[in-house]
N, C-alpha and C positions, 0 to 999 in steps of 0.2 A: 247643786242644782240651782238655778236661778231662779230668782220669782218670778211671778206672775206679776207683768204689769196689769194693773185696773184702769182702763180710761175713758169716765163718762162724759158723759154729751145733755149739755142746756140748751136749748133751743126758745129762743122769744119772737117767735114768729105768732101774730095772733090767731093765725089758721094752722087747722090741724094737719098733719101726713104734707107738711109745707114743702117746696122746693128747696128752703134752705135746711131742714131739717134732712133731706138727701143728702144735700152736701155737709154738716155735719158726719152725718154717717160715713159719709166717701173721705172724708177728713181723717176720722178714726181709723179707716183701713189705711190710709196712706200712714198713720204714723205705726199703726201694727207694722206692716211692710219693711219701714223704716227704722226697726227694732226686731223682727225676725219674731215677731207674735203674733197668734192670732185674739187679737183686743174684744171682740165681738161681742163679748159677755159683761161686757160693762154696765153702769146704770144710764138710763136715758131716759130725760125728762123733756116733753115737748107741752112746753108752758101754754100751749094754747087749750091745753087739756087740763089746765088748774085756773084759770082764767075766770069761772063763775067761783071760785075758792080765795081768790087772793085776795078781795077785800070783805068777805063773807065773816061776822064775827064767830068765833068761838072754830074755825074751819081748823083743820091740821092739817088736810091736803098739802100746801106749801113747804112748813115743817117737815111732813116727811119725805118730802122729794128733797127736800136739802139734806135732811140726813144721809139718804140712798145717796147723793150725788160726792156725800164727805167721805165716802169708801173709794173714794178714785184716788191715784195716783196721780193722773194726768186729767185734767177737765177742761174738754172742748167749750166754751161757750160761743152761740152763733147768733145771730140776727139776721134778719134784712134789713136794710138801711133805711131810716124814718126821719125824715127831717135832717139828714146830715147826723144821725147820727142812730143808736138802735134805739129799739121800740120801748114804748113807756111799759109795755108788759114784760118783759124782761128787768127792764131797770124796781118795775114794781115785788116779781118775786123777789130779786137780790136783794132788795130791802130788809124782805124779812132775813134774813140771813145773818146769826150773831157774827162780831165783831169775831174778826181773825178766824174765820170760816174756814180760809183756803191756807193758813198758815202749814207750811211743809207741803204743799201742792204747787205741782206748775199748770198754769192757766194759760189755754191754746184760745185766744182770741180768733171770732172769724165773722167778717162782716160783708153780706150780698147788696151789690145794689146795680142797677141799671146803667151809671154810667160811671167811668172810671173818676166822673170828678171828685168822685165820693171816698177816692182811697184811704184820703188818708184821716176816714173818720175812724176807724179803727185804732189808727196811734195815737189819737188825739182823744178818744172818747169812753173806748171800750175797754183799751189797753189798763188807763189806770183806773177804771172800777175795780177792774181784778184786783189791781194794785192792792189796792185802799183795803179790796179782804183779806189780804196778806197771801193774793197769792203770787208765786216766781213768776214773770213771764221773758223767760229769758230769749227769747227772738222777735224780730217784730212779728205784729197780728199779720193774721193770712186775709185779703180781700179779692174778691172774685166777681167778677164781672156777669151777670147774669148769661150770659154771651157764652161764658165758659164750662154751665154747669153742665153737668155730665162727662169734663174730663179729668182724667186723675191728677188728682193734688197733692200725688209726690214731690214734682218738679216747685212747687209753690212751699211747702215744706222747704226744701231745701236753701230757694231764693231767699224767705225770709230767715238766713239764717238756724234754726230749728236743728238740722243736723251736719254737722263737718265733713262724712264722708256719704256717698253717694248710698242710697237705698240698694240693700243686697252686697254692699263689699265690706269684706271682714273686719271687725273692729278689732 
């Protein structure tokens, strides 16, 4: 029997039920898809919902959403794109975040912004955060165009390298 993949979703969008935190999700199902599971049950944090916690002294809020989020196999993290690059409330939970956090995780980099000039702040910015908490990212970040959300992000899974053979064909 094969496991269960687990794969959670961080979202630093400072507004809450955000557009990127959809796409997140629509992320998630594309990599179910793309693995022949359904992921849905994963842990998901939308950091716009710990935002009065994160510099709150003696607060755990943060803490335990990074706990909840260290049971993932695969961890999507998203933004919207802020100054060329993601949001200080993103960058602010990850802080709290011990050293080698993501060690034995692959981190799905994904970054929203208005105009494609912004693509490539995801390789440039997001990509090696992850890095630095030890976690894989073994395909480039996935970035999408505000212009796009709403359509499925298998074919962008794919592009950025992520997976070899087509979504749905036998491994």
């Amino acid at each position: 029997m094969t496991q269960q993949l687990v794969v959670g979703t961080l979202v630093g969008n400072p507004r809450p039920g955000s557009r990127t935190l959809n796409a997140a999700l629509a992320l998630r199902d594309a990599v179910g898809r793309a693995v022949g599971q359904d992921v849905s049950g994963g842990p998901v944090v939308d950091a716009a919902e710990l935002a009065a916690e994160v510099f709150a002294a003696g607060s755990t809020a943060v803490r335990e959403a990074l706990e909840s989020l260290a049971t993932a196999d695969v961890l999507i993290v998203a933004s919207p794109t802020y100054k060329a690059t993601y949001t200080g409330l993103l960058k602010a939970v990850l802080d709290q975040a011990p050293g080698g956090w993501l060690k034995g995780r692959v981190a799905l980099p994904l970054l929203v912004a208005a105009s494609d000039k912004h693509a490539l702040a995801v390789e440039l910015h997001l990509k090696p955060l992850l890095a630095e908490l030890g976690g894989s990212v073994p395909g480039r970040g996935i970035f999408v165009n505000e212009a796009e959300l709403g359509t499925a992000l298998d074919d962008h899974l794919r592009d950025a390298g992520w997976f070899t053979t087509p979504v749905g064909a036998a491994r």
